[in-house]
Structure formats: C-alpha cells, structure tokens
C-alpha positions in Angstrom: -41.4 -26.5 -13.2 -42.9 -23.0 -13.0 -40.5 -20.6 -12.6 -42.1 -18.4 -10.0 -42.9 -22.2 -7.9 -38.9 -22.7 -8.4 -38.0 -19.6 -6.9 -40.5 -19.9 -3.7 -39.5 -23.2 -3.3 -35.5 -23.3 -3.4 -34.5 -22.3 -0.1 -36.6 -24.9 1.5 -36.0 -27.8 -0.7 -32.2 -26.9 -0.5 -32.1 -27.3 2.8 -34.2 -30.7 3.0 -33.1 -32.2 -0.3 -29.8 -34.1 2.0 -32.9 -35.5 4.3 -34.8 -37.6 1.8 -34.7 -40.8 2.7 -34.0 -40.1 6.8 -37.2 -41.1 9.3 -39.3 -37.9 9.3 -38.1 -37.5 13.5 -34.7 -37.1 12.3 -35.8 -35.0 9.3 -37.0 -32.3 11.5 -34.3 -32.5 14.3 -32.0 -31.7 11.6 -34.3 -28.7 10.7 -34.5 -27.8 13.8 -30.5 -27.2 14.5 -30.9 -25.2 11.2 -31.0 -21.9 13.4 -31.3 -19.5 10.7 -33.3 -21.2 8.9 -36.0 -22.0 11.8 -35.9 -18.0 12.5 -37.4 -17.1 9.4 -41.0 -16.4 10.2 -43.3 -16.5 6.9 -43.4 -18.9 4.3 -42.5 -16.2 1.1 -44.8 -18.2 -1.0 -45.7 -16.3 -4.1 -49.6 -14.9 -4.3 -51.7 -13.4 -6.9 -53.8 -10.3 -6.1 -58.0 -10.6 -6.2 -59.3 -7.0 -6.9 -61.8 -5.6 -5.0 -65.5 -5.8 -6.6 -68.4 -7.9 -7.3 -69.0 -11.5 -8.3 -71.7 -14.2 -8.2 -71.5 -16.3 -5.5 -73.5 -19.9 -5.6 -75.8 -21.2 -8.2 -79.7 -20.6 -8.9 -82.5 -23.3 -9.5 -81.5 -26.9 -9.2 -78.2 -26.6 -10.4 -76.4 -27.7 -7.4 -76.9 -28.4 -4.1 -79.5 -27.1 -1.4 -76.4 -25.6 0.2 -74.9 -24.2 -3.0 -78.2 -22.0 -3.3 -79.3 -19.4 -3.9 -76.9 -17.6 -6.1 -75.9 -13.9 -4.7 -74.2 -11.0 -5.3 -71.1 -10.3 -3.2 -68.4 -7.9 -2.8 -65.0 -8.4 -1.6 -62.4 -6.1 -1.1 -58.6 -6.8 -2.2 -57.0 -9.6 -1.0 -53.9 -11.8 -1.5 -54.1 -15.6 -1.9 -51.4 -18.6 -3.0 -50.8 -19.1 -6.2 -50.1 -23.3 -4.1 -51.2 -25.4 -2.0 -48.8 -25.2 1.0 -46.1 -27.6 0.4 -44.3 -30.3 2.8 -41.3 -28.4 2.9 -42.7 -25.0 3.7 -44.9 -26.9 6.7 -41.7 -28.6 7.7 -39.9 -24.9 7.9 -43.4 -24.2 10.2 -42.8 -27.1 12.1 -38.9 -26.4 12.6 -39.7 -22.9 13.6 -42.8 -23.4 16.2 -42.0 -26.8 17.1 -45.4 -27.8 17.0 -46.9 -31.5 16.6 -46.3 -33.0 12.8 -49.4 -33.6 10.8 -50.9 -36.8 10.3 -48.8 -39.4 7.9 -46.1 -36.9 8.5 -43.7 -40.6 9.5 -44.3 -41.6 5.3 -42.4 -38.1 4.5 -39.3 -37.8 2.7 -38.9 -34.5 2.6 -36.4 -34.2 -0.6 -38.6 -36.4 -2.4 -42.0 -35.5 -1.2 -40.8 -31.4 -0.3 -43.2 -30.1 -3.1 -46.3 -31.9 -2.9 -49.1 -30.2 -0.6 -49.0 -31.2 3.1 -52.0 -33.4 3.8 -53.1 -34.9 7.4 -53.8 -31.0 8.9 -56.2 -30.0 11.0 -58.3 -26.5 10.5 -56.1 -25.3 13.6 -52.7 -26.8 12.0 -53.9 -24.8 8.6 -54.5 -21.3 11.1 -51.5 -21.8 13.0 -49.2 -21.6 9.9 -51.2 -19.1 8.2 -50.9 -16.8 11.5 -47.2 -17.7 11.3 -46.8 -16.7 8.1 -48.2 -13.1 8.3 -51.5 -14.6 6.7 -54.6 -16.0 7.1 -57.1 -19.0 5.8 -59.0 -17.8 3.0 -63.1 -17.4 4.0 -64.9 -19.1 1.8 -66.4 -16.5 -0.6 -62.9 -15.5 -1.0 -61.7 -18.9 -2.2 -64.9 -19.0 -4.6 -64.0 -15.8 -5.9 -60.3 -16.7 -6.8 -61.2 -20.3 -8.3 -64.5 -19.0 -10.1 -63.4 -15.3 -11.3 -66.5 -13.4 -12.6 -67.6 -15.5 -15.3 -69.4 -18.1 -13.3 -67.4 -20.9 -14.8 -68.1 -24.3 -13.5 -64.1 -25.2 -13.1 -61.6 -23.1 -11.9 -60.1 -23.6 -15.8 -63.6 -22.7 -17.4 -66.5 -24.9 -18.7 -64.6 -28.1 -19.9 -65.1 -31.4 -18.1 -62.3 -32.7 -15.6 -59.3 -34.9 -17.1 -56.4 -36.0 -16.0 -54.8 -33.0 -17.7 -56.2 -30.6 -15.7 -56.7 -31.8 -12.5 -55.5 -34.6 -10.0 -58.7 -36.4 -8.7 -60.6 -39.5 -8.9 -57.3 -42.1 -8.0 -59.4 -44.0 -5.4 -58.8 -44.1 -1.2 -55.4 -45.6 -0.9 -52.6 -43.0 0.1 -49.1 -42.6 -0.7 -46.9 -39.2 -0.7 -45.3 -40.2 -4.2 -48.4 -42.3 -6.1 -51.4 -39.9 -5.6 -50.0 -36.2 -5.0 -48.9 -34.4 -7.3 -46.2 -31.1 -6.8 -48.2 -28.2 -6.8 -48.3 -25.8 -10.2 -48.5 -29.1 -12.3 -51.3 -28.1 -14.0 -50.0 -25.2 -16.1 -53.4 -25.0 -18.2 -56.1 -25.2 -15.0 -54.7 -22.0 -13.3 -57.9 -20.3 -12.2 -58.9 -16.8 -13.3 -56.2 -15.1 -10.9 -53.3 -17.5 -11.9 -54.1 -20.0 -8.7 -52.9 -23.6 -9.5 -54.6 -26.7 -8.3 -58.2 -24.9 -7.1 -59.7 -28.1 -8.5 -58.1 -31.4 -7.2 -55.3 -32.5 -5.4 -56.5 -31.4 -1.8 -59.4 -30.2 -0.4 -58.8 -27.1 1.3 -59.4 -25.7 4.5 -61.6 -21.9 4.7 -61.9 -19.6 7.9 -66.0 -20.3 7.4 -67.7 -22.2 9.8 -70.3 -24.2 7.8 -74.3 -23.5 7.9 -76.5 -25.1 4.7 -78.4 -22.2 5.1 -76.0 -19.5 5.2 -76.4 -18.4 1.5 -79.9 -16.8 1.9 -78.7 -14.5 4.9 -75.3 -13.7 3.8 -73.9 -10.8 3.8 -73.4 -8.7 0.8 -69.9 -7.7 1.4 -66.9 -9.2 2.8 -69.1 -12.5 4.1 -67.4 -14.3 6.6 -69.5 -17.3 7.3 -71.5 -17.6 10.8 -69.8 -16.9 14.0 -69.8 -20.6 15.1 -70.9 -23.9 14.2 -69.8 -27.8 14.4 -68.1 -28.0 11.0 -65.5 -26.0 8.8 -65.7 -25.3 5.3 -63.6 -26.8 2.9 -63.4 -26.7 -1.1 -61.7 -27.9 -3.9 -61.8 -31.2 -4.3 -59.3 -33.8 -3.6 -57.2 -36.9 -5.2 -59.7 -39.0 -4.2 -62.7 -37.7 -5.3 -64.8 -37.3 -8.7 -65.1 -34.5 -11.0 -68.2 -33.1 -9.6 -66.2 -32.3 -6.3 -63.9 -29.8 -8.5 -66.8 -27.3 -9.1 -66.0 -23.8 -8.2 -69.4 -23.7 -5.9 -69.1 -26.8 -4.1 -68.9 -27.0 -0.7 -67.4 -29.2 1.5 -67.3 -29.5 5.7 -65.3 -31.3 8.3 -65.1 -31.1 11.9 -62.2 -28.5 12.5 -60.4 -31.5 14.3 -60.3 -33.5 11.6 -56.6 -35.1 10.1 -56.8 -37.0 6.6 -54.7 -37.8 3.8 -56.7 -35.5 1.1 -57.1 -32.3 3.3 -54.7 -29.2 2.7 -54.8 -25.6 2.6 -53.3 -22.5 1.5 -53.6 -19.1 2.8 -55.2 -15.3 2.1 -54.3 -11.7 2.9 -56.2 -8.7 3.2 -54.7 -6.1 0.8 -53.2 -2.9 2.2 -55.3 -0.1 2.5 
C-alpha cells in the first residue's frame, strides 16, 4: 500500500476495521457513539498541489467528440486536489459526523473489508456536502482536466499508452459488488497522473462543480472557467469499472443529472490555494 494512502487512511480504518462484517445500520450507529471521532470535521486526505498557469484544454479537428471541441487555452490558478478517490471509510466518518442519509448500496458495505475502496451510489449534492464538510470543494471541470492531463496533452492520465488492466480498473461489465469490481484507491502505482493523482482513469467516474453545456468549450472562459451557471446535467469524468478504455481519456466528458445514485459514480475533492 502507498505509504502516504496508509497514513490518511489509519484512523478511519482503525476505528471500522471491528465493524466488518455488522449490517451497515449498525456499522454507523457504532460510528456514531464514536464522539470524538464523529467531531472531527475534514477528511485529512492527502492532496497534491496544481500550479497556477496554462494548459490546453479539449481537443482540435475530429479527434473527439463535438463536446470535447475545440481545443483552448486556459489558465488556472493554484489549487489542491486528492491524490484518492474518497474512500468508504472517510464517507462513513462524513456520515457519522452529519448524520446524513447513506449513499446508494451503502446496506452491501462492510466497512473493514470494503473501508478503502471509493464510495459509489453518491449523488452530485452527497459529493458537495462532504467536500463542504471537509473544508473543500468538487473540483470544476477544467481543474480535474488539468490534474489528470498535465501540460503535455497526453491522452491518459499515465501518458500515451493504451489502457490495461495494469493501469487502470475498467471494462469488468454492469454487475456490482464492493469486493469483485472496486479496487482500493492508489492501486495503480504506475498511472498516477502528472500531479501524482491515482485512479484519474477508471474505477469511478467522478463528480465536477460544472454544470454540463456541449457547447461550452467555444465560449469559455480563458481563466479559472467554471462551467455555465445552470443547466439540467452535471459533469463527470474519468471513467468507471464499467466502462471501456475510450471513457479513460483525459478530455472526455461525461454528464448525469445531479440527482443521480449508481454503483460507478464517486468523487474526490479540490481547494483553492492560499493566496
């Protein structure tokens, strides 16, 4: 295991480890008399640090979709993001806190056995809710292309080479299970993106702040885009266990409607840098 992942992880999978095999109700009344624990507010999730600058953003001619065009210049300012996907047993440590309503297929969970795989079954207000909690926010989506594609304009967030299985977790089919099709985040020592982000390509797609237009690329801003004010869908990007290679590219995009709960949706979470 990655030795920065071990030390995020420990205090939550310490605590839930004893709760493995208990119905995921009991699991978190358990939590939930964990007092201290439950008072913690933030998730101390390690993060790597985007500089500020330029990158292409999108892809030119017919490379790509119509959505994925036209290719553009933008500039970001510093910002934090997750080296992981949010795990189960930081979301059960939300959950314990806020007391808010488990995510979808949360009653398959054994938390001691299933604590570092990404949480699935969120919806985009589950993923803002804990990012808000946390001190954070969702990452827009020129961010999240930024931190998977770097400035080189590669294709996957570990360069030009074609998905396999030892780079990425996709392409297991539609049938769901915690322990079969997920894999604990920071498996993938060798796909870290530019930034040193694990599993930007595969395992769950991944909620953005952006709402989605197909159009939005040839009216963006130049600096600090943050997708339209409003709109039916949310961006997501990534990929998931379920889906084919193409879905990893660094420029795809992805939409749901923001209420949307499934079993290959995650997140993880940005921050603006200090001044």
């Amino acid at each position: 295991m990655n030795g920065k992942r071990a030390t995020g992880l420990v205090i939550s999978i310490t605590i839930v480890t004893a709760l493995a095999f208990a119905p995921a109700d009991a699991q978190l009344d358990k939590l939930r008399k964990q007092k201290r624990e439950a008072a913690i507010q933030g998730d101390d999730a390690p993060v790597a640090t985007i500089p500020a600058g330029e990158f292409w953003m999108g892809v030119d001619g017919m490379i790509g979709l119509e959505d994925e065009r036209p290719r553009h210049k933008v500039w970001l300012d510093a910002y934090s993001m997750d080296l992981y996907e949010v795990t189960v047993a930081r979301y059960a440590r939300f959950l314990a806190a806020t007391n808010r309503e488990p995510p979808a297929y949360w009653e398959t969970v054994k938390l001691g056995e299933h604590g570092d795989r990404p949480v699935i079954g969120v919806n985009w207000d589950d993923a803002d809710a804990y990012c808000k909690w946390a001190g954070k926010r969702l990452p827009t989506e020129a961010e999240w292309e930024k931190a998977a594609r770097g400035t080189d304009e590669r294709q996957y967030p570990w360069g030009n080479e074609k998905p396999k299985s030892e780079l990425a977790n996709y392409a297991l089919g539609a049938r769901f299970s915690y322990s079969q099709v997920l894999r604990p985040v920071g498996t993938y020592d060798k796909a870290r993106s530019p930034y040193g982000l694990f599993d930007m390509g595969g395992n769950v797609w991944e909620w953005t702040q952006d709402w989605y237009d197909g159009a939005y690329y040839g009216k963006s801003p130049e600096k600090n885009p943050a997708g339209p004010e409003q709109g039916q869908f949310k961006v997501l990007r990534g990929g998931s266990w379920s889906d084919m290679a193409k879905y990893m590219l660094t420029y795809g995009r992805f939409k749901l409607l923001p209420t949307a709960r499934n079993s290959y949706t995650g997140f993880r979470c940005a921050k603006t840098a200090a001044p």
